[in-house]
Biopython code that builds the backbone (N, CA, C, O; Angstrom):
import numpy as np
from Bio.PDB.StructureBuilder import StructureBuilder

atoms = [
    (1, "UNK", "N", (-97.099, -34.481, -53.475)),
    (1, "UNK", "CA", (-97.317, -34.058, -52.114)),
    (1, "UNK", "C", (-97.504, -32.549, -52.057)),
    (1, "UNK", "O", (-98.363, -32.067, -51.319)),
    (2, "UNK", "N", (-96.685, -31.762, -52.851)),
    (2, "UNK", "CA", (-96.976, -30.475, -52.587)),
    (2, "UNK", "C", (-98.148, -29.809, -53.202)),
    (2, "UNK", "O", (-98.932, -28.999, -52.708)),
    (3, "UNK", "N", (-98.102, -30.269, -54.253)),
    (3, "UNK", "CA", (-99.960, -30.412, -54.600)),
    (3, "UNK", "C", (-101.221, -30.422, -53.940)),
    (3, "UNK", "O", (-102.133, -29.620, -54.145)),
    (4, "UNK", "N", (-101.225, -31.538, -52.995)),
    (4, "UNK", "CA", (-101.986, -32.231, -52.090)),
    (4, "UNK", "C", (-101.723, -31.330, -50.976)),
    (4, "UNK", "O", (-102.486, -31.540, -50.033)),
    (5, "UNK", "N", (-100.760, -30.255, -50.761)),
    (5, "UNK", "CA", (-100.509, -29.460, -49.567)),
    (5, "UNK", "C", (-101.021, -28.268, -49.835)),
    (5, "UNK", "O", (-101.557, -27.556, -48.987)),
    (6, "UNK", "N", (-100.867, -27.945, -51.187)),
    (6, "UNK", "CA", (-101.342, -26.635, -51.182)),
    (6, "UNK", "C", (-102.456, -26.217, -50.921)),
    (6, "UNK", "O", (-102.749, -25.140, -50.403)),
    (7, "UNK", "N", (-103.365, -27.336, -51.386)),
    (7, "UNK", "CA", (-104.787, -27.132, -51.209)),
    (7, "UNK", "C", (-105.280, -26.300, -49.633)),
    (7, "UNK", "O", (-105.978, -25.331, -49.333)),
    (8, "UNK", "N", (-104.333, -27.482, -48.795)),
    (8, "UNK", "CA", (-104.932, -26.475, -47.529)),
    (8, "UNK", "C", (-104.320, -25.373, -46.850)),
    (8, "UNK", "O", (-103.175, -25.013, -47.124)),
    (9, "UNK", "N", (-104.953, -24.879, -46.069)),
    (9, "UNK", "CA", (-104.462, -24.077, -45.566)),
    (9, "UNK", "C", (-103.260, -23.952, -44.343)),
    (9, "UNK", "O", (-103.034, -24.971, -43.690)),
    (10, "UNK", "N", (-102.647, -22.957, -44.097)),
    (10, "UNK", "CA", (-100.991, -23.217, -43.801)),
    (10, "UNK", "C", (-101.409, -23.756, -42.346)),
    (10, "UNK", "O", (-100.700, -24.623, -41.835)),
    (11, "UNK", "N", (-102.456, -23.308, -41.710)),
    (11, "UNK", "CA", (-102.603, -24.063, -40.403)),
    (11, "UNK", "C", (-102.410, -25.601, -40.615)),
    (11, "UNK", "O", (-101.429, -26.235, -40.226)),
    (12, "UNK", "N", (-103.286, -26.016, -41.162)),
    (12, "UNK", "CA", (-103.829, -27.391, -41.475)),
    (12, "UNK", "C", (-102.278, -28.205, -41.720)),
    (12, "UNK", "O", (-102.014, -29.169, -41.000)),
    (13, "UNK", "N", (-101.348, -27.769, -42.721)),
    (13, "UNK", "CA", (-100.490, -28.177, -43.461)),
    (13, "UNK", "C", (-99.872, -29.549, -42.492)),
    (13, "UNK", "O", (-99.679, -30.597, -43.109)),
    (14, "UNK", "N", (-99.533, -29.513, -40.795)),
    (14, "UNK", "CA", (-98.784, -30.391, -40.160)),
    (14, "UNK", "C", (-100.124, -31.877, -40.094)),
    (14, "UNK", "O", (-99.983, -33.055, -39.767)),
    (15, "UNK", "N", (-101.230, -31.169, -40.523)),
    (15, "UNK", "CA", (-101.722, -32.428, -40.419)),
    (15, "UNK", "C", (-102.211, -33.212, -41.725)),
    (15, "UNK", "O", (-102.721, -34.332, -41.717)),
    (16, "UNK", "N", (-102.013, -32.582, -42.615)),
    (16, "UNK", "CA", (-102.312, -32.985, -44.310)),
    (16, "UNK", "C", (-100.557, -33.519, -44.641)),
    (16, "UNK", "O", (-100.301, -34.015, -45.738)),
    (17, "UNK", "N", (-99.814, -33.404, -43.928)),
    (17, "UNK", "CA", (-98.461, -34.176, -44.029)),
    (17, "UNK", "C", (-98.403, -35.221, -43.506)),
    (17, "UNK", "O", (-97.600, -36.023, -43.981)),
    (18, "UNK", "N", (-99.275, -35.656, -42.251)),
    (18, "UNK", "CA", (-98.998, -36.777, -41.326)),
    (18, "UNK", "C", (-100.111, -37.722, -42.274)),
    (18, "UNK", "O", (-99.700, -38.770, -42.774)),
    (19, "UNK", "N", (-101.374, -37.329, -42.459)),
    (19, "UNK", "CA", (-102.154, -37.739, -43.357)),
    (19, "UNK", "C", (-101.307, -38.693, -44.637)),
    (19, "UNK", "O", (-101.301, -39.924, -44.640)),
    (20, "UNK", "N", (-100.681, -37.908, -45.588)),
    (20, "UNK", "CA", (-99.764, -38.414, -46.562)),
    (20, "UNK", "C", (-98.959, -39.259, -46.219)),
    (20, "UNK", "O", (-98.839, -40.286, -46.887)),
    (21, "UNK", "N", (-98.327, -39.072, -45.269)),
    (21, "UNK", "CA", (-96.758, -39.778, -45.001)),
    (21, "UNK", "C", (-97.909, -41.600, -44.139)),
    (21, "UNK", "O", (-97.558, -42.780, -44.116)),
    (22, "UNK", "N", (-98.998, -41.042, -43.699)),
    (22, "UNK", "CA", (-99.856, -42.391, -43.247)),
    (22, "UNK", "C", (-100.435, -43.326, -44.473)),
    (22, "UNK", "O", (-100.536, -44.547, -44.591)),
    (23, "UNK", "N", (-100.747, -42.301, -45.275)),
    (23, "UNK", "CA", (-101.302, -43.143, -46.507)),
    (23, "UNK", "C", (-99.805, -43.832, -47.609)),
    (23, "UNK", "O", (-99.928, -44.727, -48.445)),
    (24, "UNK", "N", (-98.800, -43.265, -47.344)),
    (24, "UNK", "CA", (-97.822, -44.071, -48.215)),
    (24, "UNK", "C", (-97.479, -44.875, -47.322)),
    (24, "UNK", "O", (-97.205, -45.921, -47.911)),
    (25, "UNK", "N", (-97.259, -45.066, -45.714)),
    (25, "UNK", "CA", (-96.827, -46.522, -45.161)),
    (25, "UNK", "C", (-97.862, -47.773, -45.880)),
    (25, "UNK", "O", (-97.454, -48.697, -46.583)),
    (26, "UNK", "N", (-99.284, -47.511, -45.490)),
    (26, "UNK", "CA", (-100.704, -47.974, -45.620)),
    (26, "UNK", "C", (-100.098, -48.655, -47.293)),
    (26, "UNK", "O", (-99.934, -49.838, -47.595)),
    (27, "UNK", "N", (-99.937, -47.766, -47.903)),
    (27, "UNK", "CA", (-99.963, -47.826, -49.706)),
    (27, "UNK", "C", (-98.810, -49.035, -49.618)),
    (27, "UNK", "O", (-99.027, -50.087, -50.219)),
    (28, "UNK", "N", (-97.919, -48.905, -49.064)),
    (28, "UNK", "CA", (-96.512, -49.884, -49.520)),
    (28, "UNK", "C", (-96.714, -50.982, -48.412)),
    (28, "UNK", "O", (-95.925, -51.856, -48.771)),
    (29, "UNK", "N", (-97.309, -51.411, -47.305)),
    (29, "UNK", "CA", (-97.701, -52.352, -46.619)),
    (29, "UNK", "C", (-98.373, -53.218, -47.921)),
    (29, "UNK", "O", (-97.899, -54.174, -48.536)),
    (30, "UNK", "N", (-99.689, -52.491, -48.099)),
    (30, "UNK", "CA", (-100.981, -53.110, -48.844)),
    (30, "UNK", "C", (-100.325, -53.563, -50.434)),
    (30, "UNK", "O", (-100.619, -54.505, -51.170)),
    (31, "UNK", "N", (-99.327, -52.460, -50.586)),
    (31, "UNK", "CA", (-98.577, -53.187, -52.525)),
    (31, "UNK", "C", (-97.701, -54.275, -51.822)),
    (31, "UNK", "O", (-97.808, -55.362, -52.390)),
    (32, "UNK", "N", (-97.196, -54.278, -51.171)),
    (32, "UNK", "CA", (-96.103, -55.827, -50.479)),
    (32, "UNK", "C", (-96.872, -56.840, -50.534)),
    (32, "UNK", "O", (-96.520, -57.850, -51.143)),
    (33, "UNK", "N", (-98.116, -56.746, -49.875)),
    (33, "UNK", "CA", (-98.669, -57.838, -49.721)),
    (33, "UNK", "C", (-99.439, -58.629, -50.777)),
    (33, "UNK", "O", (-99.654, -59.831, -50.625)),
    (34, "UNK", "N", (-99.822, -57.999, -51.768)),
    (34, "UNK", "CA", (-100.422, -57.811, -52.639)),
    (34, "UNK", "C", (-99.421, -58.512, -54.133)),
    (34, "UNK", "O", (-99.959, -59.176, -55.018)),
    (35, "UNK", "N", (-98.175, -58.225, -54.113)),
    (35, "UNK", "CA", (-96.685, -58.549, -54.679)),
    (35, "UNK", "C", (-96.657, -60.254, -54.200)),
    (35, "UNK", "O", (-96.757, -61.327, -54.795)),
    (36, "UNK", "N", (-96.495, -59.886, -53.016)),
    (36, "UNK", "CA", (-95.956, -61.402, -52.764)),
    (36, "UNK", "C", (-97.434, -62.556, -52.457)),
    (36, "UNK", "O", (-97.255, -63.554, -51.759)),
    (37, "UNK", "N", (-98.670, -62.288, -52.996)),
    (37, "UNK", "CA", (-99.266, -63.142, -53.185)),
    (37, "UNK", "C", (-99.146, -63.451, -54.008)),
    (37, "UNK", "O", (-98.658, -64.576, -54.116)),
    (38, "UNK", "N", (-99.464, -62.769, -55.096)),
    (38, "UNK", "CA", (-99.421, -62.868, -56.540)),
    (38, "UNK", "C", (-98.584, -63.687, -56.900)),
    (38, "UNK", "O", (-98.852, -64.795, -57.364)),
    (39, "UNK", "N", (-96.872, -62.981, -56.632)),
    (39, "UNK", "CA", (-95.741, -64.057, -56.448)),
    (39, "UNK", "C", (-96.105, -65.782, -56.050)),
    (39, "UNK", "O", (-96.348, -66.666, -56.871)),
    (40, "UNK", "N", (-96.061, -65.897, -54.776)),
    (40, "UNK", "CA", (-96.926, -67.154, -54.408)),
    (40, "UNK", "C", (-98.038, -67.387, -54.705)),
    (40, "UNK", "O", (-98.370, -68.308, -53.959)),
    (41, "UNK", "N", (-98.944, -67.107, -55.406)),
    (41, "UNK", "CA", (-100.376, -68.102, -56.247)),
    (41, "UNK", "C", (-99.776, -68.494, -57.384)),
    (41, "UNK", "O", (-99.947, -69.667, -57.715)),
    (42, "UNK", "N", (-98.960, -67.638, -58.221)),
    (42, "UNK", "CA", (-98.178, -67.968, -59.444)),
    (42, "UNK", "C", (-97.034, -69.209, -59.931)),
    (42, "UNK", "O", (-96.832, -69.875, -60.945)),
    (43, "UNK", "N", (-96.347, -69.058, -58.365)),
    (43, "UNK", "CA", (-95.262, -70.096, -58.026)),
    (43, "UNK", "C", (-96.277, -71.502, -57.722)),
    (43, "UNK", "O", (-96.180, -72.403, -58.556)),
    (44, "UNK", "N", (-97.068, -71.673, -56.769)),
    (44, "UNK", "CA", (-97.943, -72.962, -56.749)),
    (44, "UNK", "C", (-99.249, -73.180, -58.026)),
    (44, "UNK", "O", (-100.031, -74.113, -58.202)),
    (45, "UNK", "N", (-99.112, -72.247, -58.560)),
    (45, "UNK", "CA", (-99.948, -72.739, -59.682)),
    (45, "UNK", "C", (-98.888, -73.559, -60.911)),
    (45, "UNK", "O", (-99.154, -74.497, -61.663)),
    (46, "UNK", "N", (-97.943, -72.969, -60.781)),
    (46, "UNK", "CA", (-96.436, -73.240, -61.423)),
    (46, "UNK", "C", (-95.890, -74.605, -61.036)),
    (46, "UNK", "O", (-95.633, -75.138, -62.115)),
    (47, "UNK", "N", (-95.639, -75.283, -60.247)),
    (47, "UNK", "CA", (-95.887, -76.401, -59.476)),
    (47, "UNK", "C", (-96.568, -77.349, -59.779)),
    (47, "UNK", "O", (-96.122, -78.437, -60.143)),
    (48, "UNK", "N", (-98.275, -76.914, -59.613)),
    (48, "UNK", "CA", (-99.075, -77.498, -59.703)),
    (48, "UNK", "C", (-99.445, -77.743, -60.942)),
    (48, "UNK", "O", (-100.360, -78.553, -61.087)),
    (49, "UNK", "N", (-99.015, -77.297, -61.796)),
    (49, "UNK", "CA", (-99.001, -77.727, -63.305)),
    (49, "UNK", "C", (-98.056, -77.875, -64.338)),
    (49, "UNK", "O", (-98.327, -77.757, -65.533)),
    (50, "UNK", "N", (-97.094, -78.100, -63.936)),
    (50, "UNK", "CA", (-95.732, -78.739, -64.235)),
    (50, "UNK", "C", (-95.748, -80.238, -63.575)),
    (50, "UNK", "O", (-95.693, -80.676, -62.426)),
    (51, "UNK", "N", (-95.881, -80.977, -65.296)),
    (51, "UNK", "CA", (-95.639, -82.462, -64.557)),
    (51, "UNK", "C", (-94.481, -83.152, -65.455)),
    (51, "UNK", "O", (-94.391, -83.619, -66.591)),
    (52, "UNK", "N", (-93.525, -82.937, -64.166)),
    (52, "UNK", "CA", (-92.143, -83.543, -65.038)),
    (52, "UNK", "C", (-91.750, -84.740, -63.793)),
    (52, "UNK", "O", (-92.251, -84.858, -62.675)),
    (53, "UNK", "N", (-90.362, -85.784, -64.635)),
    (53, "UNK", "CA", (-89.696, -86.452, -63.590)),
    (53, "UNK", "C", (-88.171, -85.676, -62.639)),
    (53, "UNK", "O", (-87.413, -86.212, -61.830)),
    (54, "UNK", "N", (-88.193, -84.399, -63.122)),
    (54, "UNK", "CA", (-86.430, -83.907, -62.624)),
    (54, "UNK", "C", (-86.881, -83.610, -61.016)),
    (54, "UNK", "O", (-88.043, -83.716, -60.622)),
    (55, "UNK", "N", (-85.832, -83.252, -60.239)),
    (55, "UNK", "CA", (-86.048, -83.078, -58.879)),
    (55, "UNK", "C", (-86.407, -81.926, -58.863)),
    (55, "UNK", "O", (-86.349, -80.985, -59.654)),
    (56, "UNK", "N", (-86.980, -82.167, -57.375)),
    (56, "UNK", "CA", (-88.311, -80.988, -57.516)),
    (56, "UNK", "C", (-87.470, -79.265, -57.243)),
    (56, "UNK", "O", (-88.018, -78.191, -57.494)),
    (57, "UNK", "N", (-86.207, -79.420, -56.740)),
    (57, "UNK", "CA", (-85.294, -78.036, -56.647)),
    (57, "UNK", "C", (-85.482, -77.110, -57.485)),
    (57, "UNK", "O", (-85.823, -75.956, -57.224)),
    (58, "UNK", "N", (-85.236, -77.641, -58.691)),
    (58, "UNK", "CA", (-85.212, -76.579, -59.925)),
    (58, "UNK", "C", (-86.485, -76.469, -59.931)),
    (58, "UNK", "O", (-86.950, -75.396, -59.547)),
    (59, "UNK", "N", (-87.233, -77.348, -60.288)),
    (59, "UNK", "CA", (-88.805, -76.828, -60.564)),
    (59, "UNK", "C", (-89.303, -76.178, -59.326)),
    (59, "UNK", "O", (-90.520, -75.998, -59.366)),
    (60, "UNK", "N", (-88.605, -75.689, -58.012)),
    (60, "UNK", "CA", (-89.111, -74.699, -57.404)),
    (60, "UNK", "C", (-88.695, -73.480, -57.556)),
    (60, "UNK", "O", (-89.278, -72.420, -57.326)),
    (61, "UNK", "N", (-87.108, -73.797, -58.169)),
    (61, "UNK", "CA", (-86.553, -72.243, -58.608)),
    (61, "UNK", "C", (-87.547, -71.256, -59.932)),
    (61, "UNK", "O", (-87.990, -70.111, -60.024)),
    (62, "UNK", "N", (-87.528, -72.624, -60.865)),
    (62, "UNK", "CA", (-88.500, -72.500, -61.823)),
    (62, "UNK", "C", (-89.666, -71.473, -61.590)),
    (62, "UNK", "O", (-89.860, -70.382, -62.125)),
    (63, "UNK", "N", (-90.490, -72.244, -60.489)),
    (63, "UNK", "CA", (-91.890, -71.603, -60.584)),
    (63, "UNK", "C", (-91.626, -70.104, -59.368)),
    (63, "UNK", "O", (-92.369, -69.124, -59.411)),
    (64, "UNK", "N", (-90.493, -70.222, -58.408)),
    (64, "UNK", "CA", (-90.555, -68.827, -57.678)),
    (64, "UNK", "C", (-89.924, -67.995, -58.976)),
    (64, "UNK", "O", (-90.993, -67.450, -59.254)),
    (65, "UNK", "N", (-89.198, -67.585, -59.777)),
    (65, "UNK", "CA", (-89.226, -66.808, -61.077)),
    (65, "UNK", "C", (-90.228, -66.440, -61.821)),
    (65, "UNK", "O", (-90.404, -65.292, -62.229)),
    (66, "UNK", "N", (-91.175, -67.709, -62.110)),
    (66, "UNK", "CA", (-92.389, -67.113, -62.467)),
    (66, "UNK", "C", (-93.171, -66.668, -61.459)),
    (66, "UNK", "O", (-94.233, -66.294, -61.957)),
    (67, "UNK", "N", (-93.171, -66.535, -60.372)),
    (67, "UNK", "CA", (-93.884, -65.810, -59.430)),
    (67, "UNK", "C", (-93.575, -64.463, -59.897)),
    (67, "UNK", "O", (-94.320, -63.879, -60.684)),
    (68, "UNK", "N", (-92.351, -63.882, -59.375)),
    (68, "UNK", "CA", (-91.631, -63.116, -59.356)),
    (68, "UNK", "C", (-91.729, -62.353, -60.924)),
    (68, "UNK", "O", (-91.764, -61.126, -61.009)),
    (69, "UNK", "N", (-91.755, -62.936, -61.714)),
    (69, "UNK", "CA", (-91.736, -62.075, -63.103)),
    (69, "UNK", "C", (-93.318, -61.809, -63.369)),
    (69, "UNK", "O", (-93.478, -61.063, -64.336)),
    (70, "UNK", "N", (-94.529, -62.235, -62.751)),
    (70, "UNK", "CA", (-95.726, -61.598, -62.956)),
    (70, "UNK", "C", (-96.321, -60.638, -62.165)),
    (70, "UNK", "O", (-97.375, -60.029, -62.345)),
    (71, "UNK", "N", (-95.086, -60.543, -60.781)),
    (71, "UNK", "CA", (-95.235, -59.882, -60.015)),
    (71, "UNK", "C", (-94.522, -58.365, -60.245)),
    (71, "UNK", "O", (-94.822, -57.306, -59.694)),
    (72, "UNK", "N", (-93.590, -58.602, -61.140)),
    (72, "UNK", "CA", (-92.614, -57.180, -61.318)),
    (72, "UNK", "C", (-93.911, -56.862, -62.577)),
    (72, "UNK", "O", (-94.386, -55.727, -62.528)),
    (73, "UNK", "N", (-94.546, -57.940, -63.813)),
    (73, "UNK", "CA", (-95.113, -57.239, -64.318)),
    (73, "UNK", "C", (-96.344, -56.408, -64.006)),
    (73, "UNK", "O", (-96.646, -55.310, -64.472)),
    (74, "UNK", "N", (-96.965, -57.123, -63.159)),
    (74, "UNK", "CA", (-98.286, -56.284, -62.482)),
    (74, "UNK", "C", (-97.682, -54.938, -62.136)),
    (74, "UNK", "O", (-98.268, -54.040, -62.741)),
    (75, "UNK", "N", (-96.389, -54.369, -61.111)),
    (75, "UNK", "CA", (-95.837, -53.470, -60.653)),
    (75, "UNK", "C", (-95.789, -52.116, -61.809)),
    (75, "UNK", "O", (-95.989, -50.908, -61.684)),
    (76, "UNK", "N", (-95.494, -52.818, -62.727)),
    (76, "UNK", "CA", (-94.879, -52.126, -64.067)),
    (76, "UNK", "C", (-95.915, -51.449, -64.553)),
    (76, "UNK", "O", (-95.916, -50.318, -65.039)),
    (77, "UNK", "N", (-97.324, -52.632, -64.308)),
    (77, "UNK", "CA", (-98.550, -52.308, -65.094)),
    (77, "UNK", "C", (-99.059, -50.923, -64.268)),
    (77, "UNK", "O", (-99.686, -50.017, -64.817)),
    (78, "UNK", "N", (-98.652, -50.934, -62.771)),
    (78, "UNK", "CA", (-99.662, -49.879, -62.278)),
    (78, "UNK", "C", (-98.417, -48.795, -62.365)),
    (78, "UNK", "O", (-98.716, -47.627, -62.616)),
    (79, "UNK", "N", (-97.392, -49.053, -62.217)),
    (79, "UNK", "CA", (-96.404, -47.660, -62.504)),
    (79, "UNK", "C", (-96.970, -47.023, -63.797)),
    (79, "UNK", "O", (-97.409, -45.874, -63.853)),
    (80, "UNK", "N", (-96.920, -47.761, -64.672)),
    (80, "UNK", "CA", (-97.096, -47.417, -66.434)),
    (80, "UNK", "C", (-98.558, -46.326, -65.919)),
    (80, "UNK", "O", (-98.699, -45.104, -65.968)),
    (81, "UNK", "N", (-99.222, -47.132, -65.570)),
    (81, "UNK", "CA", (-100.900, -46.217, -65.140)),
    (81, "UNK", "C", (-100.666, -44.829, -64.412)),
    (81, "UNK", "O", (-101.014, -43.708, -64.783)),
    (82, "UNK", "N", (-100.002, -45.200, -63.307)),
    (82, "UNK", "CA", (-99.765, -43.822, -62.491)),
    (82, "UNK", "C", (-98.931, -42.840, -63.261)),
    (82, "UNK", "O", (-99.450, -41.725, -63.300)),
    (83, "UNK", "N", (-97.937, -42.932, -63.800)),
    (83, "UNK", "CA", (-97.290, -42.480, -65.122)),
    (83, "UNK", "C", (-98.177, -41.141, -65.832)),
    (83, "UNK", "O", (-98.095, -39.915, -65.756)),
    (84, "UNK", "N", (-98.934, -41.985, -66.453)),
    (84, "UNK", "CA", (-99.836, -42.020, -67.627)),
    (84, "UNK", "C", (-101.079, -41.126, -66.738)),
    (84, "UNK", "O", (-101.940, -40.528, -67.385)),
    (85, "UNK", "N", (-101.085, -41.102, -65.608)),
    (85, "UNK", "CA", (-102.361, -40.198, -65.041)),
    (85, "UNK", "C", (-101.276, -38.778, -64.238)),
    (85, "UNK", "O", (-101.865, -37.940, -63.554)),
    (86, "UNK", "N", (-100.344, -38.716, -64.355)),
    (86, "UNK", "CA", (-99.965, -37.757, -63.832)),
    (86, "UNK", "C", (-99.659, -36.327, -64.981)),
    (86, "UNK", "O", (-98.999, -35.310, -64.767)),
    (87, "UNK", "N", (-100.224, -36.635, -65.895)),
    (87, "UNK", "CA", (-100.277, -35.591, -66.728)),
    (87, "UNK", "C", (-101.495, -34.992, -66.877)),
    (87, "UNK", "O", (-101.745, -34.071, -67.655)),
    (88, "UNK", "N", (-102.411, -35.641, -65.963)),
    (88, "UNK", "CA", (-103.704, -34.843, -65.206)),
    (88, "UNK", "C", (-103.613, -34.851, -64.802)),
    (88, "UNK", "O", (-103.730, -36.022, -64.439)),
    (89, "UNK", "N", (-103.187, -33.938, -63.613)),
    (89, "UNK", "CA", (-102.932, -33.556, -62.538)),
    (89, "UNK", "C", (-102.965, -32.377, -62.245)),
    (89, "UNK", "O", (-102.151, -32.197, -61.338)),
    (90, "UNK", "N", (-103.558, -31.294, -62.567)),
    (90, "UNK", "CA", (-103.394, -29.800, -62.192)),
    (90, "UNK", "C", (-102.535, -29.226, -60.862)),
    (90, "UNK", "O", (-102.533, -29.581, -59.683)),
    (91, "UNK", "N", (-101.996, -28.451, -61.401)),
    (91, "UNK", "CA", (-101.017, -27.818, -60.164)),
    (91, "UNK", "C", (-102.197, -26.767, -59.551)),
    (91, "UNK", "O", (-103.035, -26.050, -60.096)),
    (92, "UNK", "N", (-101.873, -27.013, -58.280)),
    (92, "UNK", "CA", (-102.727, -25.962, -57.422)),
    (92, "UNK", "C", (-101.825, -24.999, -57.019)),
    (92, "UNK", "O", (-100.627, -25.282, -57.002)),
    (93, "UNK", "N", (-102.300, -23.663, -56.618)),
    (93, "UNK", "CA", (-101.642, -22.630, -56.550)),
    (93, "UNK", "C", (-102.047, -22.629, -54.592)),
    (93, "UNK", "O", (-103.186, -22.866, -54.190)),
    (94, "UNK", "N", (-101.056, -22.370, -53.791)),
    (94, "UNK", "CA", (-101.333, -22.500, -52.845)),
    (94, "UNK", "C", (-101.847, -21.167, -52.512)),
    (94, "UNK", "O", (-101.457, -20.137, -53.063)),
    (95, "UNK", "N", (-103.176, -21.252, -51.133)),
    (95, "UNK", "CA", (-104.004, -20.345, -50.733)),
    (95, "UNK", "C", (-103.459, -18.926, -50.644)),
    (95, "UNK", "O", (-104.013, -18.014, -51.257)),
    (96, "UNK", "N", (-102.451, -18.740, -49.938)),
    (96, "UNK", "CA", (-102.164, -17.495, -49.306)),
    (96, "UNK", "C", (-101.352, -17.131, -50.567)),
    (96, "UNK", "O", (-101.306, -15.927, -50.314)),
    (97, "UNK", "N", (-100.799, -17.219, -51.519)),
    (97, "UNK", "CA", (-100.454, -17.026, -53.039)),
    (97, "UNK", "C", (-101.429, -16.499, -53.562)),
    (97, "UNK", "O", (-101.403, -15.268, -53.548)),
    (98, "UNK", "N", (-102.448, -17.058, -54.108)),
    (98, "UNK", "CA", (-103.964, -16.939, -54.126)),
    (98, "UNK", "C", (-104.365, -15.731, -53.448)),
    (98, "UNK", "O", (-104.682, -14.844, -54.240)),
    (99, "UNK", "N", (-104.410, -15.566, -52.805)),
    (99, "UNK", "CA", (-104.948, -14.550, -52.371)),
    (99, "UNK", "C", (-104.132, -13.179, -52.685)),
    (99, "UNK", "O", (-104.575, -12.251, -53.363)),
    (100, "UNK", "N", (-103.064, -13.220, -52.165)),
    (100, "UNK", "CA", (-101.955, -11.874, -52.835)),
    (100, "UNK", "C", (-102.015, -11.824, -54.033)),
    (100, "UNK", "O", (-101.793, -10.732, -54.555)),
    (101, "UNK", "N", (-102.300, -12.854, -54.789)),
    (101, "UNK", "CA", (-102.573, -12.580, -56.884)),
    (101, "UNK", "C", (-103.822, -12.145, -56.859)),
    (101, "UNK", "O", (-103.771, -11.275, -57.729)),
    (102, "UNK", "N", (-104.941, -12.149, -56.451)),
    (102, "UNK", "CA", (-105.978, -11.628, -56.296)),
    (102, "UNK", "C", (-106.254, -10.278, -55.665)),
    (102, "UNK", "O", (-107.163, -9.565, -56.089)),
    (103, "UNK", "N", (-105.302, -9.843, -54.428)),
    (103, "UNK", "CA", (-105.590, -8.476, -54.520)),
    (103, "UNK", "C", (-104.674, -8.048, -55.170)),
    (103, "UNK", "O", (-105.093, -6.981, -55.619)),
    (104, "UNK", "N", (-103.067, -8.299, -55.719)),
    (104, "UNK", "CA", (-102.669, -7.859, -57.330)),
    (104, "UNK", "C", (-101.131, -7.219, -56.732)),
    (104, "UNK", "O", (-100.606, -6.215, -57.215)),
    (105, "UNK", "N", (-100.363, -8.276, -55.228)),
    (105, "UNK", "CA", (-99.358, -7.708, -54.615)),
    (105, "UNK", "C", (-98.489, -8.419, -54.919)),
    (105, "UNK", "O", (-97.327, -8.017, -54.870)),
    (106, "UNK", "N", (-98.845, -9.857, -55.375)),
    (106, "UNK", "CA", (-97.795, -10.846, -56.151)),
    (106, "UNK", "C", (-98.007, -10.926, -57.400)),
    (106, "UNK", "O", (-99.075, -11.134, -57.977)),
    (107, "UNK", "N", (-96.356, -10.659, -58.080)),
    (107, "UNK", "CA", (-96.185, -10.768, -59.618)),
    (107, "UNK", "C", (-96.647, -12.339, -60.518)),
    (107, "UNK", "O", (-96.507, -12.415, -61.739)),
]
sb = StructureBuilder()
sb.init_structure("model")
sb.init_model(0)
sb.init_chain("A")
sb.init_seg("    ")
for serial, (resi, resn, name, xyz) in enumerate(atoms, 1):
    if name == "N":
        sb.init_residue(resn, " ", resi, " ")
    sb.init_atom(name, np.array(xyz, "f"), 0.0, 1.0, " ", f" {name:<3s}", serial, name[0])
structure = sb.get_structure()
């Protein structure tokens, strides 16, 4: 975030915050939903191809676990990614910094 802040300028800043703080509700709505499909296509595919005689209880506990464990792995998969891209990331030097290092008043 402070990255993403520095860029602009100090006017701007109250609205490049509301911006952010909109795109992480947006971001964790859209990963929820996204989680618990996955979860549920996994669990009825789980179901749907499990052909046993035991009662069907366990084989629902059964297949919501495997929902659930391809769903923490997908999670893992894009953490591992975001991870792994944050070491490109250049730090920005914010503007009005920038500018005082340039006429040569900040150390």
């Amino acid at each position: 975030m402070t990255n993403a802040l520095n860029v602009l300028p100090p006017h701007l800043y109250p609205h490049g915050t509301a911006i952010i703080s909109t795109l992480q509700q947006v971001a964790g709505a859209v990963g929820t939903a996204l989680l618990v499909s996955i979860m549920t296509t996994t669990s009825r595919r789980f179901m749907e191809n499990t052909l046993t005689t035991i009662d069907e209880s366990p084989l629902q506990i059964l297949a919501m676990i495997a929902g659930m464990k391809n769903s923490f792995l997908l999670a893992f998969g894009l953490v591992a990614i975001a991870w792994f891209a944050t070491f490109f990331i250049k730090r920005s030097v914010p503007q009005e910094k920038e500018l005082k290092l340039n006429k040569g008043t900040v150390n």
